[in-house]
VOGU-3710 file (C-alpha; in Angstrom, 3 decimals, decimal comma):
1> xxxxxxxxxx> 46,240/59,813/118,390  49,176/59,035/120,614  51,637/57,598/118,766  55,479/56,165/120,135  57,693/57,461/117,170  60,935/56,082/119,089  59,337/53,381/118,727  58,185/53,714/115,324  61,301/53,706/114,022  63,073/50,425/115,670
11> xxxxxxxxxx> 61,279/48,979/113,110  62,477/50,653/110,389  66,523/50,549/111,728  68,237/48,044/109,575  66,692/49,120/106,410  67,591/52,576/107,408  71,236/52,001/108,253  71,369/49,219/105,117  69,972/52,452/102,744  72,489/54,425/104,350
21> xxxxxxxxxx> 75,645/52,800/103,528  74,215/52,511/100,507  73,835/56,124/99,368  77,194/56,936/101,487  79,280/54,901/99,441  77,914/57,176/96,307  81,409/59,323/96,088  78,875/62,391/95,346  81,927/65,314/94,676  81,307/67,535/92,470
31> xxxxxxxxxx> 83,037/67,017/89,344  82,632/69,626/86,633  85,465/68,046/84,630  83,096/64,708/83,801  79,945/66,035/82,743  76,891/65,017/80,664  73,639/66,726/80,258  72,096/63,390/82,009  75,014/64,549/84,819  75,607/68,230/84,712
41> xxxxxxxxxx> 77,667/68,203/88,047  79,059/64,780/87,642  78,391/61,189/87,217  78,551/60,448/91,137  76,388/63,141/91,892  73,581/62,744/89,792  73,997/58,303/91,203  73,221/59,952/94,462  70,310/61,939/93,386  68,924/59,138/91,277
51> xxxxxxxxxx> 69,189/56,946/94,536  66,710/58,951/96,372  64,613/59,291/93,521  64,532/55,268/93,335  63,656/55,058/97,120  60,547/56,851/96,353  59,439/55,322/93,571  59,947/51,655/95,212  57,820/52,999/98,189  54,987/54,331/95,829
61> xxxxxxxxxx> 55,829/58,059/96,688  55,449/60,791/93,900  58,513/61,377/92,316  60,361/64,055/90,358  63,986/64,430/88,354  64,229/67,903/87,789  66,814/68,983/85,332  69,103/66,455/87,024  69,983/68,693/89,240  67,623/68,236/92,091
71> xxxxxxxxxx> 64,373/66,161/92,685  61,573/65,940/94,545  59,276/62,863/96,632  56,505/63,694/97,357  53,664/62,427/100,235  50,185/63,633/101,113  47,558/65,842/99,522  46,591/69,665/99,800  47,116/72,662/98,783  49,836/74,086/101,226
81> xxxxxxxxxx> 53,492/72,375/101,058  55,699/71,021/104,018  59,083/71,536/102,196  61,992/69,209/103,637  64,866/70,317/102,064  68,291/67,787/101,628  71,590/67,619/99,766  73,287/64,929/98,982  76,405/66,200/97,419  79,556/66,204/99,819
91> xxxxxxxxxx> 82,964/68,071/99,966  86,091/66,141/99,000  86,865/63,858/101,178  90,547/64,515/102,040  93,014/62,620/103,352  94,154/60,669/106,778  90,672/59,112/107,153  90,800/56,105/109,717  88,281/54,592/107,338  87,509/54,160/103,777
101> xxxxxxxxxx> 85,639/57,449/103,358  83,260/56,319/100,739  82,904/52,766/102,569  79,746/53,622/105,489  81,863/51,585/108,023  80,167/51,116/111,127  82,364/51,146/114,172  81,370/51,650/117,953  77,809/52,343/117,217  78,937/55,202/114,656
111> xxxxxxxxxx> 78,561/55,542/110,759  81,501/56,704/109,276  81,995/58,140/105,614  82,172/61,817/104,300  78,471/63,078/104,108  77,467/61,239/107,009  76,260/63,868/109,221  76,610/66,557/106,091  74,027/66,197/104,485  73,397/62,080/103,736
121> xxxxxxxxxx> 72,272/60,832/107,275  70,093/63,439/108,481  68,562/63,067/104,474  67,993/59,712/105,163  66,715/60,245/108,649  63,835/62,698/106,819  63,223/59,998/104,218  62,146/57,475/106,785  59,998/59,196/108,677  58,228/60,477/105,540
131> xxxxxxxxxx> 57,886/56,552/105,181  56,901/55,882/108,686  53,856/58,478/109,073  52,845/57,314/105,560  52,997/53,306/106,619  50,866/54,242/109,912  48,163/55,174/107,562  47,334/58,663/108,698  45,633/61,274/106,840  47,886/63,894/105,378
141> xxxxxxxxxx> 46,352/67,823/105,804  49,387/69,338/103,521  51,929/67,679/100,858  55,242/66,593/102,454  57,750/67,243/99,721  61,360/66,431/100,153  63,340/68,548/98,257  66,998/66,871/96,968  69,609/68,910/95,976  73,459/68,356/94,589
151> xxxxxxxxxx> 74,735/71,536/94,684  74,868/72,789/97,996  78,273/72,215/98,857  79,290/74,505/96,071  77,276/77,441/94,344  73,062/76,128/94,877  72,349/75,774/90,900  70,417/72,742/92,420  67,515/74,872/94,715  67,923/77,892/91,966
161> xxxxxxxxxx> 66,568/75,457/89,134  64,438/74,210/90,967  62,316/76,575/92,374  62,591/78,383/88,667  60,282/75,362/87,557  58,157/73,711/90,560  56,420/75,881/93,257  57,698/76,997/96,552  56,914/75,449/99,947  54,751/77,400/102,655
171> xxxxxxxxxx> 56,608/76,520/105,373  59,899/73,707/105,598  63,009/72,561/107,189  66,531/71,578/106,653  67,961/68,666/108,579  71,527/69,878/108,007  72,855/71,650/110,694  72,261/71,697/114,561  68,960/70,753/117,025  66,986/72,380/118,272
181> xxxxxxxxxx> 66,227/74,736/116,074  68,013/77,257/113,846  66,112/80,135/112,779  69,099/82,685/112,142  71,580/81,970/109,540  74,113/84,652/108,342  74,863/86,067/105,453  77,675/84,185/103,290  79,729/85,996/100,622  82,680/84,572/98,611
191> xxxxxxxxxx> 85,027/86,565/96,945  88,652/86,569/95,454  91,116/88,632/96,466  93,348/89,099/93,021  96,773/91,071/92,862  96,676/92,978/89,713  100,578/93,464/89,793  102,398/91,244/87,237  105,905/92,616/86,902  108,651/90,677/88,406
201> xxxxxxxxxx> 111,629/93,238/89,533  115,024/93,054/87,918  116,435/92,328/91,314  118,392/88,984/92,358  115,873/87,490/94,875  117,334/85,195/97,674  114,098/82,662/96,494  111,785/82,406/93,514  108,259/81,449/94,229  106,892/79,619/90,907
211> xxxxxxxxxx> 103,732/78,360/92,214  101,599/78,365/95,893  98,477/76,226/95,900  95,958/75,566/98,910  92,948/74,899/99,099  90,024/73,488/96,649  86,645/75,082/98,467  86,046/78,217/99,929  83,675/76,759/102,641  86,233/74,490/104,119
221> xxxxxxxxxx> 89,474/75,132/105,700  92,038/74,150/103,854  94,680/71,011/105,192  96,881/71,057/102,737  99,099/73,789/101,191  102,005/73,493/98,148  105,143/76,388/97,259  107,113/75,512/94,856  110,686/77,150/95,133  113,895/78,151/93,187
231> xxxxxxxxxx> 116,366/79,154/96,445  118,972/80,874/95,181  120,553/80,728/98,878  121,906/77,838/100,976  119,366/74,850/100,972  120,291/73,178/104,342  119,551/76,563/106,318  116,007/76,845/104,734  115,038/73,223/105,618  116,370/73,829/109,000
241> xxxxxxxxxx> 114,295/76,952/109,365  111,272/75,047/108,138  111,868/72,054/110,662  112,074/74,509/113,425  109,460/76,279/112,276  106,808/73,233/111,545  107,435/72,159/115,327  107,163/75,575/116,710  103,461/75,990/115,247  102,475/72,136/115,974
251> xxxxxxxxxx> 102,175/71,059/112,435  103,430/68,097/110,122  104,776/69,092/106,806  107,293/68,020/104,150  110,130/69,125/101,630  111,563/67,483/98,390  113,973/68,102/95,184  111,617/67,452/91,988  113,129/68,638/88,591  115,343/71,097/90,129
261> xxxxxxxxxx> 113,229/72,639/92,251  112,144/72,956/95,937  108,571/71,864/97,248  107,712/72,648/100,720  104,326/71,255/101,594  102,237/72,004/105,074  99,894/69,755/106,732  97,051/71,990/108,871  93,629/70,737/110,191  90,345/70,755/108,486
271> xxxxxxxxxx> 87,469/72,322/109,262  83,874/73,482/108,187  84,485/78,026/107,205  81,873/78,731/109,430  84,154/78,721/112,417  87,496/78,697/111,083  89,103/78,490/114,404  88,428/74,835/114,444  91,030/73,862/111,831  94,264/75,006/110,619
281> xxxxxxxxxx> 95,054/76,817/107,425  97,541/74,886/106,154  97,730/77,685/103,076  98,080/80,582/105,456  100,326/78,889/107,917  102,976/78,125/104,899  103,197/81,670/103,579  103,809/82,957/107,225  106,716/80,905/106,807  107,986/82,153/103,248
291> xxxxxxxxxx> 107,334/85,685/104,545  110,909/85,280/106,649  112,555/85,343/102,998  113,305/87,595/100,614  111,298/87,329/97,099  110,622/89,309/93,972  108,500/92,085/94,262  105,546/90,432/92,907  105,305/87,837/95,302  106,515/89,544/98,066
301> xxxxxxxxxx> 103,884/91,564/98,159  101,334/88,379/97,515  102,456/86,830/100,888  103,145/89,625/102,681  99,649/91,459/102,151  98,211/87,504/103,347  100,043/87,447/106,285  99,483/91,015/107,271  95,720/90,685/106,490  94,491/87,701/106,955
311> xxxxxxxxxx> 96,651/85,189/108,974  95,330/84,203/112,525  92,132/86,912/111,923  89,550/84,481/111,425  87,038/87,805/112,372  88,571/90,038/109,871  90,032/93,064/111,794  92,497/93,420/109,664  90,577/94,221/106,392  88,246/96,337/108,536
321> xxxxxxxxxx> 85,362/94,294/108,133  84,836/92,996/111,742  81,232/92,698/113,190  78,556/91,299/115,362  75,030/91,460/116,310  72,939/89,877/119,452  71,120/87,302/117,008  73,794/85,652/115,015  76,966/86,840/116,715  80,316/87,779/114,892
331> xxxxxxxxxx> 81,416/87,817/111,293  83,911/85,154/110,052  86,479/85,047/107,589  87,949/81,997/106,141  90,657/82,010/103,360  89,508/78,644/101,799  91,450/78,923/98,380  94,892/80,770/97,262  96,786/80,387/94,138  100,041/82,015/93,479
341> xxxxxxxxxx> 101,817/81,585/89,708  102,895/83,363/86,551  99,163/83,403/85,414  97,138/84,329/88,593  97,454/84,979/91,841  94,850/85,735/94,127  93,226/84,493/97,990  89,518/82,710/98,057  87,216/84,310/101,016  84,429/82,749/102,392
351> xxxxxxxxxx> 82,916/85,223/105,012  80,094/84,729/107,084  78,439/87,779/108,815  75,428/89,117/111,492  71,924/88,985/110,036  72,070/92,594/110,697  75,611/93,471/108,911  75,429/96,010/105,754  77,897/93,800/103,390  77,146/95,804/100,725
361> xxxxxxxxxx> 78,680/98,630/102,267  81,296/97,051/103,765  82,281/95,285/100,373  82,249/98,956/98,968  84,840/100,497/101,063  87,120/97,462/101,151  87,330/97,845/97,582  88,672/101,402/97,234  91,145/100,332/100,016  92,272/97,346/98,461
371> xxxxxxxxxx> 92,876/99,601/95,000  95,573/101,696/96,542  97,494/98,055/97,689  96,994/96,775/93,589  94,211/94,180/94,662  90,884/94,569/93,100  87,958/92,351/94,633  86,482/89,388/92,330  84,146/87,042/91,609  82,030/87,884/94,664
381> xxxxxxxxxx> 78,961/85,463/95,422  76,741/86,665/98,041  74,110/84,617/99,906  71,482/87,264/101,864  71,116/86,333/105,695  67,644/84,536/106,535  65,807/84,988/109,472  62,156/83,469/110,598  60,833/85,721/113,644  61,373/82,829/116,811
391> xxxxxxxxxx> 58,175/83,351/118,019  56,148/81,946/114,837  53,460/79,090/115,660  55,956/76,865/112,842  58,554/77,316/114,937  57,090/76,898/118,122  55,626/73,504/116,634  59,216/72,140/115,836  60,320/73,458/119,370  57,516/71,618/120,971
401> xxxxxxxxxx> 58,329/68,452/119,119  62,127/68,428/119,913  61,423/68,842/123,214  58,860/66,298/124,141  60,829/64,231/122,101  64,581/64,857/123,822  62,942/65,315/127,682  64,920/68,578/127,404  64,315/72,555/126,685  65,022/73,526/123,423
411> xxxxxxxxxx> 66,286/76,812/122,268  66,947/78,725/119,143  70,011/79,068/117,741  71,376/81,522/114,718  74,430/79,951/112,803  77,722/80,738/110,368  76,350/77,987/108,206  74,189/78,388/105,301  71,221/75,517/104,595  68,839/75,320/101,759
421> xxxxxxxxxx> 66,326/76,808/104,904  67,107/80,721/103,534  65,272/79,425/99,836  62,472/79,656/101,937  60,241/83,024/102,795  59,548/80,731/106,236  62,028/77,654/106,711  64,286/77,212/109,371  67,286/74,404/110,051  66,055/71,172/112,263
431> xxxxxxxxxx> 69,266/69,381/113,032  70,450/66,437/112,755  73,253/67,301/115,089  72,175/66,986/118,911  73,772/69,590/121,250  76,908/68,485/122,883  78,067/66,517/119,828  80,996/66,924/118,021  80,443/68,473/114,767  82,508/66,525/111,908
441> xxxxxxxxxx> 81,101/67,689/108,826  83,787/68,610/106,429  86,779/67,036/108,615  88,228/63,463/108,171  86,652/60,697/110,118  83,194/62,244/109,828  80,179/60,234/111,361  77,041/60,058/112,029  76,009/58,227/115,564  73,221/55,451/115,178
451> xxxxxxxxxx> 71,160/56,072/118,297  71,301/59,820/116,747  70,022/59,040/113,580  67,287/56,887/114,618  66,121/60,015/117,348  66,857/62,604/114,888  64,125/59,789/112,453  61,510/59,731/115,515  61,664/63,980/115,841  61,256/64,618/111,967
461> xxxxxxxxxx> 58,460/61,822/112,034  56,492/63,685/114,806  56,890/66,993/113,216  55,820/65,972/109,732  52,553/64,348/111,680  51,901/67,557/113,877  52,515/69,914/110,900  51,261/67,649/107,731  48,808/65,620/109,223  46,910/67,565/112,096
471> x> 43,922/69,540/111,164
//
């Protein structure tokens, strides 16, 4: 059966840009301070989740709320499962957008709105071309299942529940990272770095640091960064310093009187952790500056051990944890959160590292180190890497598709990101994002391209009828 999926999916393209704006303009954050047990990760997120739901019900697929914290829709008949695994929860949104980020403006052929490309177009992209193969009328072999989580921005209590309770997929892909295909994502562990040291010295500091706050996810870099200050020096020579000092690095950044105090604030860039070079820690970048001033012990020590340690070492030399291997390439280290006051201080790590790395080990020795300096290591959340062997007749089937699809040679690719592909014994990461793109997930004006979306539609319709529908 020779079938034109580009096509195909003309047909389908206003309804799938019209369903796209709609589920964009969902403000999905996660948002553990409004909860219900009808919205255990917040109100938005669970409207998101319940708008998928409804676009399988409306198109008779078999549908499935489960424990409101993911879902499934479900196509075709058999025993073996064709997982397609989505998110449609999104990072904050930030500020200096160009556009309304919750608004799905379209503008030179491009969707914009946070979650476009992460993880709501490509989502939407699956969806349809679970509805286009279904709409042609072909035989299914397997079950398609699509697979919606709302927790994958944060800590995956959406895929854990679920696969407690409903049955894992043979085989299945995420369409939330790069084409062609991905079949090597590292390891990703989070952990706090917390000084245990609470005494303030008796000594007359030239500045008081009350508070330091960057930062609100460890998986993105953070833009903005906050000190609040008590100088006990001359004013006008500080904010002199910190003019100099804001256009020496090539940053924007700000300083007010509130309440008798000093705020300094830093403007950096963000980015997605898995290559922090991208962005610009705004948190990191404002303690470099404080570290030209004299401080209490307590938070002298704080800043100093950060910029030692951790500033402009996005691969971790510093805390000896540096690494690489031929299949996923080095180990990254983004400081995504740090809080500094009377009541905790500590720096958020997100570190990504080689399919091959021994973070256990690593994790180990740090630890002692770290003892002797009065920081102890917690809070630690480690992902395992995932790796499907390139040469597996799955993979070579989504290889084949992308590249009769595209006219050109595919190749497979290992990444720093981390996609619901690793709940899988055999799943892998197919796309959305077309090589030579710019990748905007997680920064401010994020899009997804149209002509993208509805190519990225035709390639996921193929490969569901090749993998789902072929005997």
């Amino acid at each position: 059966m020779s079938i034109q999926w580009d096509q195909e999916v003309e047909k389908y393209k206003d309804q799938l840009i019209q369903d796209l704006q709609g589920l964009l303009q969902i403000p999905s954050v996660l948002d553990e301070k409004n909860t219900t047990v009808e919205a255990p990760l917040g109100v938005d997120v669970k409207k998101a989740l319940d708008y998928m739901l409804k676009q399988g019900d409306q198109d008779g697929f078999t549908t499935k709320n489960v424990g409101n914290l993911a879902g499934h829709i479900e196509i075709g008949e058999g025993e073996d499962i064709l997982g397609v695994l989505c998110h449609v929860d999104v990072v904050p949104a930030g500020e200096g957008w160009s556009y309304p980020a919750f608004s799905g403006q379209i503008d030179n052929n491009r969707i914009y709105a946070r979650g476009a490309i992460d993880d709501k177009g490509p989502t939407m992209a699956a969806y349809f071309a679970m509805k286009m193969v279904n709409d042609l009328g072909i035989p299914f072999q397997k079950r398609v299942r699509m697979i919606v989580g709302t927790d994958e921005e944060s800590n995956w209590r959406c895929v854990d529940h679920y696969f407690e309770h409903e049955e894992m997929p043979t085989i299945g892909f995420a369409p939330d990272a790069d084409f062609p295909i991905i079949h090597a994502e590292k390891g990703i562990i989070d952990f706090d770095l917390v000084l245990t040291e609470r005494k303030k010295d008796d000594t007359a500091p030239k500045m008081e640091l009350r508070s330091f706050t960057s930062g609100e996810r460890y998986n993105m870099i953070p833009d903005r960064a906050k000190a609040i200050l008590v100088p006990h020096l001359d004013q006008t020579f500080l904010l002199q310093e910190y003019d100099e000092f804001l256009k020496e690095q090539g940053v924007t950044g700000d300083y007010y009187i509130d309440g008798g105090v000093l705020i300094l604030e830093c403007n950096g860039k963000s980015a997605h952790a898995m290559e922090p070079d991208n962005g610009v820690n705004a948190g990191l970048m404002l303690l470099s500056f404080l570290a030209r001033f004299d401080f209490d012990a307590r938070a002298q020590a704080f800043y100093s051990f950060a910029k030692k340690n951790l500033h402009n070492d996005s691969r971790a030399h510093a805390l000896g944890l540096a690494g690489k291997d031929e299949i996923s390439g080095d180990l990254t280290m983004n400081v995504g959160k740090i809080r500094y006051s009377d009541e905790e201080a500590y720096l958020g790590l997100n570190v990504r590292y080689p399919v091959t790395y021994d973070m256990d080990r690593a994790i180990q020795k740090l630890t002692s180190e770290l003892l002797e300096l009065g920081i102890e290591i917690a809070n630690i959340d480690d992902s395992k890497p995932h790796h499907v062997d390139g040469q597996d007749p799955f993979v070579q089937t989504l290889l084949r598709v992308y590249e009769e699809q595209t006219k050109e040679r595919g190749e497979l690719l290992a990444i720093g990101g981390g996609t619901y592909a690793r709940s899988l014994t055999k799943g892998v990461a197919f796309g959305a994002l077309f090589p030579g793109r710019e990748d905007v997930a997680h920064q401010k004006d994020e899009y997804i391209d149209i002509d993208d979306l509805l190519r990225a539609t035709a390639i996921y319709a193929q490969a569901i009828y090749e993998i789902a529908c072929k005997k």
